[in-house]
N, C-alpha and C positions, 0 to 999 in steps of 0.2 A: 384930491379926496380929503373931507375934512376928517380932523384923528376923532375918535370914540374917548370921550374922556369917562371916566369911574366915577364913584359919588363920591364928595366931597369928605374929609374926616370925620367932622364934624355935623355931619347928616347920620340919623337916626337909621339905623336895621330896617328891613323889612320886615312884619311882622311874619313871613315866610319861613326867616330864619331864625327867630326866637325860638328857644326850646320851649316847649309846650307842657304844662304841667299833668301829668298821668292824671287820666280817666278814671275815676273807679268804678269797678264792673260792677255790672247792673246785676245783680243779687237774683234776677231771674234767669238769668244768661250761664249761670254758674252751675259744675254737675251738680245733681243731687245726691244724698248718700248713698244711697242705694247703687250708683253708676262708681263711687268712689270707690264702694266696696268691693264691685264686681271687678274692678281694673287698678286695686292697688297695687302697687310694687312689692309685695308680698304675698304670698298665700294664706288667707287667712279662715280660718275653720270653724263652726262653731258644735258645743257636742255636749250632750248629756255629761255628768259625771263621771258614770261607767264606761262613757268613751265612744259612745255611737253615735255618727255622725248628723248633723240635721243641716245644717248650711256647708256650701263651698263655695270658694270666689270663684272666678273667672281662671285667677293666675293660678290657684290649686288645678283644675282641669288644665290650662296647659302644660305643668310644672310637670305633674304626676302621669297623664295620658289617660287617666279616667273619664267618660263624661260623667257630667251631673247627674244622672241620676243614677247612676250607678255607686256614685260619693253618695248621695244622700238616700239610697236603696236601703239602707240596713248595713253599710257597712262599718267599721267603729276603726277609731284610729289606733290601735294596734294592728289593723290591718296594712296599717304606710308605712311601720316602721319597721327596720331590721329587727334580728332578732336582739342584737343587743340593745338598740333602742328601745324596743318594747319594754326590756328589766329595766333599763336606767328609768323610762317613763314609770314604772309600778312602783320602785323602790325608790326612788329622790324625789321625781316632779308630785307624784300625788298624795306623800307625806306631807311635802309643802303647801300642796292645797288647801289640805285639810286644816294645816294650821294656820297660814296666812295669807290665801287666798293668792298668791301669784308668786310664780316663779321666773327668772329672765337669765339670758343667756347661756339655756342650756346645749351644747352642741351634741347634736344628732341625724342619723343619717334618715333620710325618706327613701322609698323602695316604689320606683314608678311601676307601672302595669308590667313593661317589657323586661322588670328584671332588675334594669340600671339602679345606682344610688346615687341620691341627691343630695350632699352634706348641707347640712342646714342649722340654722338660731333658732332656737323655740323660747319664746314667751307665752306666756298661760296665763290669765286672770279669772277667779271665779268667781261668778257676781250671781244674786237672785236679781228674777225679775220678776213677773205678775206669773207668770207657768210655772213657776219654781226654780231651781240652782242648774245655773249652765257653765261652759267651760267659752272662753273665748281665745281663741289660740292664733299664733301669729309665725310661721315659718317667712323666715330669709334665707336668702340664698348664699351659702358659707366655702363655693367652692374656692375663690379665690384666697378668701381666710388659711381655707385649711392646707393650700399649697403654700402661703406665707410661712403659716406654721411649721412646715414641713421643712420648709428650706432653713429658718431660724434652726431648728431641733437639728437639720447637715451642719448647719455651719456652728454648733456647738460642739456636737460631736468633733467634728474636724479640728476644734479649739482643742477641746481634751484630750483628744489626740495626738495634737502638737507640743500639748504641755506636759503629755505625759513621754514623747517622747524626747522633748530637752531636758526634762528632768532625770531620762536614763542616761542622757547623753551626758548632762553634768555629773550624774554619780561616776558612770565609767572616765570621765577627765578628771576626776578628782580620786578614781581607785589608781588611775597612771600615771597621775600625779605624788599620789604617796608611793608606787612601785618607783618611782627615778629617785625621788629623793631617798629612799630605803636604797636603791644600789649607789647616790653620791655617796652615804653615810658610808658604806660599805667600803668605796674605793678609796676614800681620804682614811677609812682605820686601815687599808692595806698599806696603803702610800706611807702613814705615818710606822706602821709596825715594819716595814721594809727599809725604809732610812734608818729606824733604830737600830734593824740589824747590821745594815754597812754601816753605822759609824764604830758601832763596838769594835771592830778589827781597824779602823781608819784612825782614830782616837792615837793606839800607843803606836802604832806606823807613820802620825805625822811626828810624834816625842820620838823615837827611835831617828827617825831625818835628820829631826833638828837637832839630837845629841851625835847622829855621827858627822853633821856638817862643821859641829865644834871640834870634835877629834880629829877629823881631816886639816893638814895644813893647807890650804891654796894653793901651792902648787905641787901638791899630791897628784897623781894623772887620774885618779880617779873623782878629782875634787868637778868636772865635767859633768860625769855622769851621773855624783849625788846629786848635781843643781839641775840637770834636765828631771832627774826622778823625782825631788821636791815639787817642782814646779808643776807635773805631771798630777804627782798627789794632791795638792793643793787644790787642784784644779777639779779633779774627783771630790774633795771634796766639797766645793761651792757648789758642783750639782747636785752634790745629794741634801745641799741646804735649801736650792733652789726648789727641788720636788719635795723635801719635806713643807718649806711653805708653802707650795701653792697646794698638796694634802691637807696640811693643817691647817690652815689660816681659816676657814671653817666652824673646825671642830673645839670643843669645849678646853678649854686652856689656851686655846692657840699652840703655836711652837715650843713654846718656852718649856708649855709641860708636859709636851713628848719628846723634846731631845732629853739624850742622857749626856752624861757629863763627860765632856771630852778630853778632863785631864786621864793621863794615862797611870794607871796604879802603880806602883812598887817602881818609879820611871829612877833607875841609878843615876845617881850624881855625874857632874863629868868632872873628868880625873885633876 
């Protein structure tokens, strides 16, 4: 069987597979307005000044569940709107009117036939025309918005929330942070006022030692018992030097200027 070979590299596309340069539509083929306005992606209304309805799209009948002539019967657009949409439309959109002919981005609810609410965009434009001043009005559909909205306004909350509760967390670490540091203060002045007071009696009991260890000869039978009792003292007192500075060492002067003076007053001469 003979093999099937492919077209060569250097052989030209089939005109098959050339991209094709877009058509432009034929201008007859295209809706008319009339069809653009019945089925735009909005509701869009059109209304005396006073607010009585004369036009409605397509997408306002299915939005709302009114038919058409029931919209454009005599009814007026404070009939769509909540109650508080209606004041927000009397008091902000038609002040605006009056002064600069269009207002956008206003969020408002519609109130379909069965009740339901619609959140929605309102822009308004008010133009003459040859019958005189009309209102051309444009609802979007704002439910997805407003549950954004919704969620942003939780998750802020849930911030300030969070900030206000590490900011009580930091005041209470920082109230038991000054209660520890008020009871170190407290136990390094105990420490330090507690050494002061053992040494005042340790002070002339080691001078008294060392002057009976000079009156004592060495082989006194008692010269045993001063050398384990110095030793003893001695000893008593390097702790009580030892817990004075780890008290003091802290505190303002240090050591120096909570010990008192350890020579012993009126200490008699030795003989």
């Amino acid at each position: 069987m003979a093999a099937t070979r492919g077209p060569l590299p250097d052989q030209p596309a089939s005109r098959d597979t050339l991209p094709q340069p877009a058509r432009p539509h034929d201008q007859a083929s295209l809706p008319l307005g009339e069809e653009l306005f019945d089925h735009a992606p909005c509701a869009l209304l059109l209304t005396d000044p006073d607010g009585t309805i004369l036009r409605a799209n397509g997408t306002s009948v299915a939005w709302l569940g009114y038919p058409q002539h029931e919209l454009t019967g005599g009814m007026r657009l404070q009939d769509l709107l909540s109650i508080g949409g209606g004041v927000l439309y009397q008091s902000h959109c038609q002040p605006l009117l009056r002064l600069q002919n269009a207002v956008a981005d206003v969020q408002i609810d519609l109130v379909r036939r069965d009740g339901a609410r619609v959140p929605a965009l309102l822009n308004v434009t008010r133009r003459r025309f040859a019958t005189g001043v009309l209102d051309e009005l444009a609802f979007f559909a704002a439910g997805d918005r407003r549950a954004y909205e919704r969620e942003l306004q939780r998750s802020r909350a849930e911030l300030l929330a969070a900030q206000a509760a590490s900011s009580e967390a930091t005041t209470r670490l920082r109230a038991a942070i000054g209660e520890l540091a008020a009871a170190e203060h407290r136990r390094q002045e105990f420490l330090i006022a507690f050494c002061q007071d053992l040494r005042n009696p340790l002070a002339p009991m080691r001078s008294g030692m060392d002057l009976l260890k000079i009156m004592l000869p060495p082989d006194h039978g008692s010269a045993r018992l001063v050398a384990m009792l110095d030793r003893q003292l001695r000893e008593l007192v390097q702790l009580v030097d030892s817990v004075a500075d780890a008290g003091g060492r802290n505190a303002p002067g240090g050591r120096d200027d909570a010990a008192p003076d350890e020579a012993a007053p009126d200490t008699p001469p030795p003989p």
